[in-house]
C-alpha positions in Angstrom: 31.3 66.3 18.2 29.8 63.9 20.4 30.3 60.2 20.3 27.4 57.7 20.7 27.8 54.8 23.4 27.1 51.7 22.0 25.5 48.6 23.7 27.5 46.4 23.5 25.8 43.3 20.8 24.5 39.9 21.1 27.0 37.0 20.1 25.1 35.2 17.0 24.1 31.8 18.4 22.6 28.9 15.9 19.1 28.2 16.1 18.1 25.7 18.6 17.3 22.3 16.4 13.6 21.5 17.3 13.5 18.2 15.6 12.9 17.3 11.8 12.3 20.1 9.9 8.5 18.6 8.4 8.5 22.1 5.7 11.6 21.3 4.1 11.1 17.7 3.5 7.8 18.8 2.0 9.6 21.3 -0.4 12.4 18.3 -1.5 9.0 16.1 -1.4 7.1 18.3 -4.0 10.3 18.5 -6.5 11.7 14.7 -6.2 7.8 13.7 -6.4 7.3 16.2 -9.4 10.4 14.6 -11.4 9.2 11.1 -11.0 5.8 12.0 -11.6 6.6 13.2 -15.4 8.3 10.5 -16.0 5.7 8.3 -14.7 2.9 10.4 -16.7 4.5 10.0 -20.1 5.4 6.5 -19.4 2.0 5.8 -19.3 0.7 8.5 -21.6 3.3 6.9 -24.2 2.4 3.5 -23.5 -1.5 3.8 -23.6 -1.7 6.6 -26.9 1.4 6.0 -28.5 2.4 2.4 -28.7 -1.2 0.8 -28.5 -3.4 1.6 -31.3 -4.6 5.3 -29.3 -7.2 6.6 -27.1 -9.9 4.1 -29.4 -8.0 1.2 -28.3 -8.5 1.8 -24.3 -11.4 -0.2 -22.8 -12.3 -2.7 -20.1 -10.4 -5.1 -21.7 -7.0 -3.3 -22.4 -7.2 -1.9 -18.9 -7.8 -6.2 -17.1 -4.9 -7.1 -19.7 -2.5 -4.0 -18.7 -3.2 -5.1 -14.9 -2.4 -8.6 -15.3 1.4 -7.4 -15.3 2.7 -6.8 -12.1 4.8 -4.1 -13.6 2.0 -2.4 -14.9 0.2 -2.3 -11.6 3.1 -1.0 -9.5 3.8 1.4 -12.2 0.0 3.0 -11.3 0.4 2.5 -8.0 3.2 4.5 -7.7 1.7 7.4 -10.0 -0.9 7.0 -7.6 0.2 7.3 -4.3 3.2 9.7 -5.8 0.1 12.3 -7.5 -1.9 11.9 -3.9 0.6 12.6 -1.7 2.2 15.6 -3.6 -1.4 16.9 -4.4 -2.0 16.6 -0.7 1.0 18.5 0.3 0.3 21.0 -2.0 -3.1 21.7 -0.6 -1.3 21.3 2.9 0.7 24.1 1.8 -2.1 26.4 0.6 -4.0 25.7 3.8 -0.8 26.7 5.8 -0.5 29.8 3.9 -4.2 31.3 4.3 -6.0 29.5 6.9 -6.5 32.2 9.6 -7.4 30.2 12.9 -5.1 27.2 14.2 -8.5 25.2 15.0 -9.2 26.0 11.0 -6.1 24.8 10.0 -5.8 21.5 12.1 -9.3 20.5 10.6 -8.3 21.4 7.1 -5.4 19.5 7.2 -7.1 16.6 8.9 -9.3 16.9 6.0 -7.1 16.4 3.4 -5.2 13.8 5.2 -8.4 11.7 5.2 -9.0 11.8 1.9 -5.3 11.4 1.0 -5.3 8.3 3.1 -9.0 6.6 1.6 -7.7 7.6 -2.0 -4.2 6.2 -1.5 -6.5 2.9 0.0 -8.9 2.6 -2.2 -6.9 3.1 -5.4 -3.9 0.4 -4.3 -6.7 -2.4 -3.4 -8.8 -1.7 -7.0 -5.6 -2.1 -8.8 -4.4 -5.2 -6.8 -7.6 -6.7 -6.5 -9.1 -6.1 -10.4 -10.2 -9.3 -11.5 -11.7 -8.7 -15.2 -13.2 -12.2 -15.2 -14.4 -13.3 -11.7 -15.3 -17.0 -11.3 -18.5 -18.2 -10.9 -20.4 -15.0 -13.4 -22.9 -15.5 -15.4 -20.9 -15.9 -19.4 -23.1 -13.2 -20.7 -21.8 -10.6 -18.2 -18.3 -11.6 -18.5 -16.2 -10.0 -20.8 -15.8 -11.3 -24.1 -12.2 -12.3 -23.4 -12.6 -14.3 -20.3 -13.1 -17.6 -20.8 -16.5 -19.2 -20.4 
């Protein structure tokens, strides 16, 4: 019988810590995110179908009434930038996964950065600068409940 030398084997050392690990904060992102986001989507599912007089009652004017409540407009705001940023990481994650080419993959992800970024913009300033009855209009293309 013959015996077999063995070399003798690496001690196991810890990975090096590189710095903040950006994948699994995007993981934890995508479920705490998700969570909040159901709540905040039935919230205002509930609020809008259930409690008003339903989908018949929604119009230009319910929306400029709803949005004269502070709580109402950082309650969108938050479904908003919440459902941009976890849709964004989300396509972040699908780009990582099949994008062949780094160069493909850095303008991909600049891409949907972008857009993240102008939606995120765009959305907060129409919600906190929605004025249903702006001064100065015309009465007959103001809104029948703004006064005259």
């Amino acid at each position: 019988m013959s015996q077999t030398i063995e070399a003798p084997r690496t001690p196991v050392r810890p990975a090096r810590n590189k710095g903040i690990n950006w994948e699994k904060w995007g993981w934890i992102y995508m479920r705490v995110s998700g969570v909040i986001l159901v709540v905040l989507i039935f919230g205002h599912l509930f609020m809008n179908l259930i409690v008003g007089d339903g989908v018949s009652a929604i119009d230009f004017a319910f929306v400029g009434g709803k949005w004269a409540d502070p709580f109402w407009q950082w309650w969108d705001v938050a479904m908003l930038w919440l459902a941009l940023i976890h849709g964004g990481n989300g396509m972040r994650t699908i780009v990582n996964d099949y994008a062949r080419g780094k160069m493909t993959r850095s303008i991909l992800k600049g891409a949907i950065f972008a857009s993240v970024a102008i939606l995120i913009l765009l959305g907060t300033l129409v919600v906190f600068t929605f004025d249903p009855c702006p001064t100065g209009q015309p009465a007959d293309l103001l809104p029948s409940f703004c006064a005259a």
